[in-house]
N, C-alpha and C positions, 0 to 999 in steps of 0.2 A: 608425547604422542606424535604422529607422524604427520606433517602437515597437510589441509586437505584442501586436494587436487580439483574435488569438484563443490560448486557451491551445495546451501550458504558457506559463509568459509567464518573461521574462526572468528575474526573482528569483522564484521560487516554492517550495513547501515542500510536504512530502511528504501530513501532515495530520492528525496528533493532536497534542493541547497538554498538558500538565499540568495535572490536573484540581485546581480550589480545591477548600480544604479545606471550605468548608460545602458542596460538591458531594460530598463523599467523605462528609460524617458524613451528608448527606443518604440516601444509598446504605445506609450502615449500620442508617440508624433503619428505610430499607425492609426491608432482611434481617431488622430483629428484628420486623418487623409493629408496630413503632411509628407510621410513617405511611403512608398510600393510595397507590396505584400515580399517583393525580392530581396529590400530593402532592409526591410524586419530581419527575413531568417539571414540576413548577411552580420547582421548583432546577434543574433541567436548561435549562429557556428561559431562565430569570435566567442562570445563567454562562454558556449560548451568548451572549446577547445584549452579555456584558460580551467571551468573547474573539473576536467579531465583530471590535467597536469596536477591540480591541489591534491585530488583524489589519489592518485598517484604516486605522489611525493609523502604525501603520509603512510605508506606502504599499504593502501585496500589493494585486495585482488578482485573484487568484483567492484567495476564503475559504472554510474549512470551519467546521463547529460542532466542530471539537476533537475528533470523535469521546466525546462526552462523554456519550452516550446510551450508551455500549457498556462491556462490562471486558473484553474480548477483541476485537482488531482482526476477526478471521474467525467466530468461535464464532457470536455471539447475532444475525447476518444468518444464517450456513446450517441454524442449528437451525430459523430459522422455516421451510423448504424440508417440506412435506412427504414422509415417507419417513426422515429424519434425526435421529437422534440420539445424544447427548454420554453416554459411560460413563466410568469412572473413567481418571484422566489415565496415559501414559506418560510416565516420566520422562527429559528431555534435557539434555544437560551443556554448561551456556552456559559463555562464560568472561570474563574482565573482567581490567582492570589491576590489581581486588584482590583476585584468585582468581577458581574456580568458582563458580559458585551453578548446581544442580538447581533445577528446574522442572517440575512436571506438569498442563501445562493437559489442561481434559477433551478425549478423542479422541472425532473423528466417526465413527461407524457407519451403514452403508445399510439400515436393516431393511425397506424398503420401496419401492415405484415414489417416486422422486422428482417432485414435481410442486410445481408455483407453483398455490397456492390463493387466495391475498391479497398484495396491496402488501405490502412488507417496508420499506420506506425514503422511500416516498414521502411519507408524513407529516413526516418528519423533514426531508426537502430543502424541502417547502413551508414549515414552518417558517422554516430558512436561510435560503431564497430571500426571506424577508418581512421579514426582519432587518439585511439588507444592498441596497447599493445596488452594489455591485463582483459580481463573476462568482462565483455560488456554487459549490462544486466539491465532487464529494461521491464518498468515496469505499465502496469494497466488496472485499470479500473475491476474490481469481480464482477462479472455479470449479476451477482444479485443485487447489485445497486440500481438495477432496471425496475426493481419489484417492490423491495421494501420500503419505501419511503412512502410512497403514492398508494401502494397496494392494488387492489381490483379496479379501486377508483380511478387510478391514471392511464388506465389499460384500455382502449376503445375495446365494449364491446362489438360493436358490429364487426369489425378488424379479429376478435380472438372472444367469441361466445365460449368458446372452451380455453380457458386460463392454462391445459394441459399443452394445445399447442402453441400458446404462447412460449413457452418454457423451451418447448421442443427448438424454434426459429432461432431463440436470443441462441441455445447450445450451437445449434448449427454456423452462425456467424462467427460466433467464437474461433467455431473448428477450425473456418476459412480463413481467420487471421490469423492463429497462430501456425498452421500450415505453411502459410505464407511468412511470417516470422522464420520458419524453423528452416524453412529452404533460403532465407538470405542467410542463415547463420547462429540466426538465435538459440544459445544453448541455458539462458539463468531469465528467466519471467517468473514475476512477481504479479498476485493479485490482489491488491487493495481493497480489503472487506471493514467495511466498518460496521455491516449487521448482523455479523455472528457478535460480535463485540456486545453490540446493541442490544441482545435479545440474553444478554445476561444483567441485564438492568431490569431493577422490577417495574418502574417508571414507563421505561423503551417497551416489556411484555405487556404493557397496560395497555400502551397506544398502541401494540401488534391486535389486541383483542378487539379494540375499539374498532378497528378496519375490516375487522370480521377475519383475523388471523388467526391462527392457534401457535401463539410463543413456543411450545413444547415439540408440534411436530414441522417451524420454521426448517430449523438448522436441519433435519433429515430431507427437508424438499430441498434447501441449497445444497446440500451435498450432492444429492442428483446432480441438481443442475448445473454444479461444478465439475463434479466428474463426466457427466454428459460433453461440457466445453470443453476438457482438456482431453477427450477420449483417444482423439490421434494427433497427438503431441508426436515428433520426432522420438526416439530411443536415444536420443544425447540430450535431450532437455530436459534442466531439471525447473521445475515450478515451484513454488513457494507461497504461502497464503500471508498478508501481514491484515491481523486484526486492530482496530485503532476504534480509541472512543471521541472520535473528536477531536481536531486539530484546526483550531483556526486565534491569530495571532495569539497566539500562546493560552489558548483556551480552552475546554474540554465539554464535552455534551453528557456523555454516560457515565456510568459508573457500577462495580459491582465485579466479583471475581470470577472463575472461568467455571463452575462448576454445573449450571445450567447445560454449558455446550459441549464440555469437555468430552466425553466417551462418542458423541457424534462427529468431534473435532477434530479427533486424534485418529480414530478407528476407522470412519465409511468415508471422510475426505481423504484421494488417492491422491493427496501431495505430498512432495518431498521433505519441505522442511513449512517453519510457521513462526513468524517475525511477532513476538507476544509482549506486551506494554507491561512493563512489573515496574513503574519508575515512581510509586506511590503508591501507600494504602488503597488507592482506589480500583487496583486490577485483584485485589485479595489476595491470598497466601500462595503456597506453588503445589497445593497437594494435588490440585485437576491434573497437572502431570503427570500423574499415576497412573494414569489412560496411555499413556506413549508408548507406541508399542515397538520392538527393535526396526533400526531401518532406519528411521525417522530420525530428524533433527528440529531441537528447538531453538530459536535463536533468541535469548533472553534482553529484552528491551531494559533495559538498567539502568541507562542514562538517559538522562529525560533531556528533550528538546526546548522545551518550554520556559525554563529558568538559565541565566547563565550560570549561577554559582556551581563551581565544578567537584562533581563526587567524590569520595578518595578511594583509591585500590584497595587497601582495606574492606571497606566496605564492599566495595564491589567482589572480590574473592569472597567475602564470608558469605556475599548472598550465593553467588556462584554456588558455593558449597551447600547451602540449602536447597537450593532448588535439585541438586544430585543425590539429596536423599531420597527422589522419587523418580529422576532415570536417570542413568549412565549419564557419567560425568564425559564419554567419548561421543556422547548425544546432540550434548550443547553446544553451543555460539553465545557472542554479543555482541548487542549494538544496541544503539537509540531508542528510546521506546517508539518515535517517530520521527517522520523527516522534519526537517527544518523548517519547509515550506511547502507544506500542502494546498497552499492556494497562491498564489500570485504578491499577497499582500506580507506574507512572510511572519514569524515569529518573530516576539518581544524577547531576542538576545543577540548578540553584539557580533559581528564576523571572529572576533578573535576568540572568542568562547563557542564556536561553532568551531573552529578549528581546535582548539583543547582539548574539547567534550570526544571527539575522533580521534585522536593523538591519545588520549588516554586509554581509549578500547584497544586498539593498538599493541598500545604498551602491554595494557591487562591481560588480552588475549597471549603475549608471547610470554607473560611468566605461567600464566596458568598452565596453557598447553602446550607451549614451549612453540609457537608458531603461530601466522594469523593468516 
């Protein structure tokens, strides 16, 4: 097949790296008011510019900066939103192959009109984009991470008595930053959803009902609201949705296969491509795929982040093959089921099994399709 020009690209990766360690003490010395906020992103350019080059040298065509500006994949983009803010965390019960670990990252609250007052990321993509000569890709938080977690309850009513123009503001902000993304350059954005994921858990639908949600017509209001935010996207940008059940040191929240959201997921979201966790029984079989309609790309999550022990090609080809029993094998991609490091504190696997796990999609992607 003929190698492809525009993302996602054949071997591709979802888009946080494990952050080096003088980038973590660098972070620390800012917490203790040791050094200047200048100070910080001057460790922050240095290790983008190093796992640039990692990135790079393993042959990806689409790079991020690791996410290494951030300790939260979602948090410290929507707090800059005016209207938003982070009060003390709920706590959620991930689970891992060495037990539970609790977690309570801080929850979003609406106390006010939501509105885009300034660039949020655009700094940072001009950055990337100046660092790399391959496709910069930069990824953001989905605006439905404003809603589902808190629900009605987070949402000031006096701020938004009708929850309809709530919806309408969070889309409108979006417009204004990816506008602004798309006029420095940005042609590959990536939206980090982990509540479509969610609401294919019967647990996650349980607690959507308990908020006074309807699990079932969820995923049709985010699709609005998704396609509402990306309505005036550039004509060179392509967008990508990654679903994820949960990613914190190597741990997982949800569970349950795609077939709740699939025909909503595939069909009325007007994204390009969709970054899908298949790296364990717990995303279920690949028939929801059946939904995919020409045009679209899936990029199949196969390599789990989570664990080091590393997959074999084998394996990996014959699922490949599987999942093309239900769309065009010219449809698909792979990569990770997740980033490496969705929060600051990083997965329980090793740098050099982090380098493997990528070096082996790589490899996969150029026998399969003969290019990555």
């Amino acid at each position: 097949m003929a190698q492809r020009t525009t993302p996602p690209f054949r071997a591709d990766h979802v888009g946080s790296f494990l952050r080096p360690k003088e980038l973590l003490e660098a972070r620390e010395q800012y917490r203790k008011g040791a050094i200047a906020k200048e100070e910080l992103r001057k460790s922050e350019d240095r290790a983008i510019r190093d796992i640039v080059r990692f990135q790079e040298d393993l042959g990806l065509q689409g790079v991020t900066d690791g996410e290494f500006r951030r300790t939260y994949f979602h948090i410290d983009f929507l707090e800059q939103l005016d209207g938003v803010e982070t009060r003390g965390g709920l706590t959620a019960h991930f689970h891992s192959a060495k037990g539970d670990v609790d977690f309570a990252p801080p929850v979003l609250h609406i106390t006010g009109k939501v509105r885009h007052s300034r660039p949020i990321q655009v700094a940072d993509f001009e950055f990337l984009k100046s660092a790399t000569k391959r496709t910069p890709k930069l990824t953001i938080p989905s605006p439905t991470m404003l809603h589902f977690r808190g629900g009605r309850g987070a949402i000031s009513r006096e701020a938004y008595p009708d929850l309809e123009e709530f919806f309408d503001d969070v889309a409108a902000a979006y417009r204004d930053e990816i506008s602004a993304l798309g006029a420095a350059g940005c042609t590959y954005l990536q939206l980090d959803d982990t509540n479509l994921a969610y609401l294919c858990d019967p647990k996650m639908r349980e607690g959507a009902r308990a908020r006074g949600d309807d699990p079932d017509e969820l995923p049709r209001r985010y699709a609005k609201l998704i396609n509402a935010a990306i309505a005036a996207r550039p004509s060179g940008m392509r967008i990508c949705t990654h679903l994820c059940r949960g990613n914190f040191k190597s741990a997982w929240v949800a569970e349950g296969g795609y077939e709740p959201v699939a025909e909503v997921l595939f069909n009325e979201l007007k994204v390009d491509g969709y970054f899908l966790e298949y790296d364990d029984p717990r995303s279920g079989d690949f028939s929801p795929l059946r939904f995919v309609p020409k045009g679209k790309t899936v990029v199949l999550g196969l390599v789990t982040t989570k664990v080091g022990e590393l997959e074999s090609k084998d394996t990996l080809r014959r699922r490949i093959d599987e999942a093309a029993r239900h769309v065009p094998m010219e449809q698909l991609c792979l990569s990770p089921q997740c980033g490496f490091s969705s929060t600051v504190h990083g997965n329980e696997i090793a740098r050099e099994s982090q380098a493997a796990k990528l070096r082996l999609i790589v490899e996969t992607a150029r026998e399969v399709w003969g290019s990555n």
